[in-house]
C-alpha positions as CSV (number, residue, x, y, z in Angstrom):
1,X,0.0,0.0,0.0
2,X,1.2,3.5,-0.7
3,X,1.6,5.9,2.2
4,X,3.0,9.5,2.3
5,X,4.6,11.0,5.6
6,X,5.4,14.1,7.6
7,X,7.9,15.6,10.0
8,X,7.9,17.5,13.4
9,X,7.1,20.8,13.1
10,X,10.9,21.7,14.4
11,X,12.6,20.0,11.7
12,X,14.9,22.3,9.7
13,X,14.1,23.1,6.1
14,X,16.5,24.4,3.7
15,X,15.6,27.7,2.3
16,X,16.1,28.9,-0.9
17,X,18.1,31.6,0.1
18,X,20.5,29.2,1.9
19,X,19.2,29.4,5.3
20,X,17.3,27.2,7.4
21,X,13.8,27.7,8.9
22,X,11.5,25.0,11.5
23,X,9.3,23.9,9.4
24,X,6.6,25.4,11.6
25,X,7.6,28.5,10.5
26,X,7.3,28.0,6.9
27,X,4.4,29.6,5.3
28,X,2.3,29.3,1.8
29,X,4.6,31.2,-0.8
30,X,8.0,30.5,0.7
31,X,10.4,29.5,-1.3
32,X,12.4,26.2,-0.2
33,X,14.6,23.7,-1.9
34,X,14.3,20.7,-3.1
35,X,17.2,18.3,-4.2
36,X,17.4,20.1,-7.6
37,X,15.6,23.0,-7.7
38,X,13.8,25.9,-5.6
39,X,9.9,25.3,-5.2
40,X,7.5,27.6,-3.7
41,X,5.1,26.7,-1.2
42,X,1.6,26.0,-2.6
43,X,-0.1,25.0,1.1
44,X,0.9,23.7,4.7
45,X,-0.7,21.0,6.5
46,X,-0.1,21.0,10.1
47,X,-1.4,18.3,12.8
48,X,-0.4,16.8,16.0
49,X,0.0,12.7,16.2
50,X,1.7,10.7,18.5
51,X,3.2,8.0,17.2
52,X,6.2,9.1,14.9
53,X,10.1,7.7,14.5
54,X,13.2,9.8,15.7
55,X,16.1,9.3,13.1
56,X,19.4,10.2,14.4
57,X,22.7,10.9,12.4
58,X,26.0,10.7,12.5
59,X,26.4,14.5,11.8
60,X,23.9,14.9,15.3
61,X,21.2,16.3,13.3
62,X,17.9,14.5,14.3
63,X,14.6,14.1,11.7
64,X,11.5,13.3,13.4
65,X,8.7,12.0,11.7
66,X,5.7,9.9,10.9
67,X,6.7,6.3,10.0
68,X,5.4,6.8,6.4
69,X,7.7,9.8,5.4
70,X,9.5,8.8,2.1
71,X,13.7,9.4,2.7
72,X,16.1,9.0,0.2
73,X,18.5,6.5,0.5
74,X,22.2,7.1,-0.5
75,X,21.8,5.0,-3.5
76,X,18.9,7.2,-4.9
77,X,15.8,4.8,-3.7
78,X,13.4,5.9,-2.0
79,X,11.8,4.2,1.4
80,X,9.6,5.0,4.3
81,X,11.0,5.9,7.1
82,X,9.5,3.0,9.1
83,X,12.4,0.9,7.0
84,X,15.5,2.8,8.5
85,X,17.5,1.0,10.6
86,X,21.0,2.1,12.3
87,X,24.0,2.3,9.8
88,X,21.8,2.6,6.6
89,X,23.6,5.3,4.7
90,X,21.1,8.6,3.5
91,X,20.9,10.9,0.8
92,X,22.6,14.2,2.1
93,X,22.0,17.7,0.8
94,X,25.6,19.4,0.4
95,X,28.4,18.0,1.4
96,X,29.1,15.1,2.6
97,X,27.0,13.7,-0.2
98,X,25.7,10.7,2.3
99,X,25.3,10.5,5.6
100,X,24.6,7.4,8.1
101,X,21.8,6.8,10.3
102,X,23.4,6.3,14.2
103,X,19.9,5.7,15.9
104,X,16.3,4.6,15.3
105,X,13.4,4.7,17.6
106,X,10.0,4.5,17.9
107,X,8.2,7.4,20.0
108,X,4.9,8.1,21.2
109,X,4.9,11.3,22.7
110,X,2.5,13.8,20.5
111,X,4.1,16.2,18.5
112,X,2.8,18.4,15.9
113,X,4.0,17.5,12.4
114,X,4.1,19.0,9.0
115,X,4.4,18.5,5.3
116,X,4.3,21.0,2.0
117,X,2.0,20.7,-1.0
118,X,4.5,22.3,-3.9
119,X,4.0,23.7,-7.0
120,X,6.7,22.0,-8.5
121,X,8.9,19.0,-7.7
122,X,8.1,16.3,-4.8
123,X,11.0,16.3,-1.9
124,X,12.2,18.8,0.7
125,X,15.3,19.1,2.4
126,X,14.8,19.0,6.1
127,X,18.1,18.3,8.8
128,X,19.9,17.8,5.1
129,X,18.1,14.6,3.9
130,X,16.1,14.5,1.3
131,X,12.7,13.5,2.3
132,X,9.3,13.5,0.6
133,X,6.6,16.5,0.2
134,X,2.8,15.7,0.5
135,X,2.7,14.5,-3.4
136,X,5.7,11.6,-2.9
137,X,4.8,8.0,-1.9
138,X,5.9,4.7,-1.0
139,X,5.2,1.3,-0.7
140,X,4.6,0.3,2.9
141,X,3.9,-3.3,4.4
142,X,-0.2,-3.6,5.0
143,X,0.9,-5.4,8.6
144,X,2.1,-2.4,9.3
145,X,-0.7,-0.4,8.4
146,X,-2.7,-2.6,10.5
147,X,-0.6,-2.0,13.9
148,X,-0.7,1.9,13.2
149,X,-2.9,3.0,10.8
150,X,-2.7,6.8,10.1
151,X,-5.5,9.0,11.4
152,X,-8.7,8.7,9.2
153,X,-9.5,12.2,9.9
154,X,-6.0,13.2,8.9
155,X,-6.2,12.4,5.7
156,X,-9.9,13.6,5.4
157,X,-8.5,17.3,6.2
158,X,-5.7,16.9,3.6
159,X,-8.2,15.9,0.8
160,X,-10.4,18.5,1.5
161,X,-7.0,21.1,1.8
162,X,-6.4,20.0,-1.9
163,X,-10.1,20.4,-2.8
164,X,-9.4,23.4,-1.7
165,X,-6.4,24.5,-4.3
């Protein structure tokens, strides 16, 4: 089954201007990178979950997201975050090309995530991977879709956003 993903609110996003901004902060119009290109900001979808996956690298930098978030592995394929495991190497905006993934873990604390509808292009850079925007999937086990199945009403308010556009 296809799933799409999001990251915590706090998570750095690369700006097209070169700086970084939390993701909170980033509002419809912005301009942010992707891996290639600049792309504005078409809309934001904010919510608050509390199941999500910390993802810790070797450069200290530390993504937080939902366990469907497609990332970028070094090798150019793309996979969910619930796949990452400790010394799996990711794609890496700037240089070093790659980084590797230290840590792993589930958490269940709420936080409020985050993800970008764009008007062009499908990833963002956020803590220097490069992860998925709203409009990139990927495959995800159904077993796992059975233990923890993304809020319903979730993705109700994120069809009606893109009614909406």
């Amino acid at each position: 089954m296809n799933m799409q993903g999001n990251f915590s609110c706090s998570a750095r996003i690369q700006m097209e201007d070169g700086t970084q901004r939390a993701a909170c902060d980033v509002r419809i119009g912005d301009r942010i990178m992707t891996f290639s290109q600049a792309a504005r900001i078409r809309n934001v979808i904010t919510f608050y979950e509390n199941q999500g996956i910390q993802i810790v690298l070797e450069t200290g930098n530390v993504l937080q997201c939902t366990s469907g978030l497609p990332v970028q592995l070094a090798e150019g394929n793309w996979t969910a975050a619930l796949n990452i495991k400790p010394g799996v190497r990711l794609m890496h905006y700037g240089s070093p090309t790659s980084v590797c993934v230290v840590r792993v873990q589930q958490t269940d604390v709420e936080l409020k995530f985050t993800n970008f509808l764009l008007e062009e292009g499908d990833s963002v850079i956020a803590e220097g991977l490069h992860i998925g925007a709203w409009d990139k999937q990927v495959e995800v086990e159904e077993d796992f879709l059975n233990c923890r199945k993304e809020s319903e009403d979730i993705n109700k308010r994120i069809a009606e956003l893109k009614e909406l556009l």
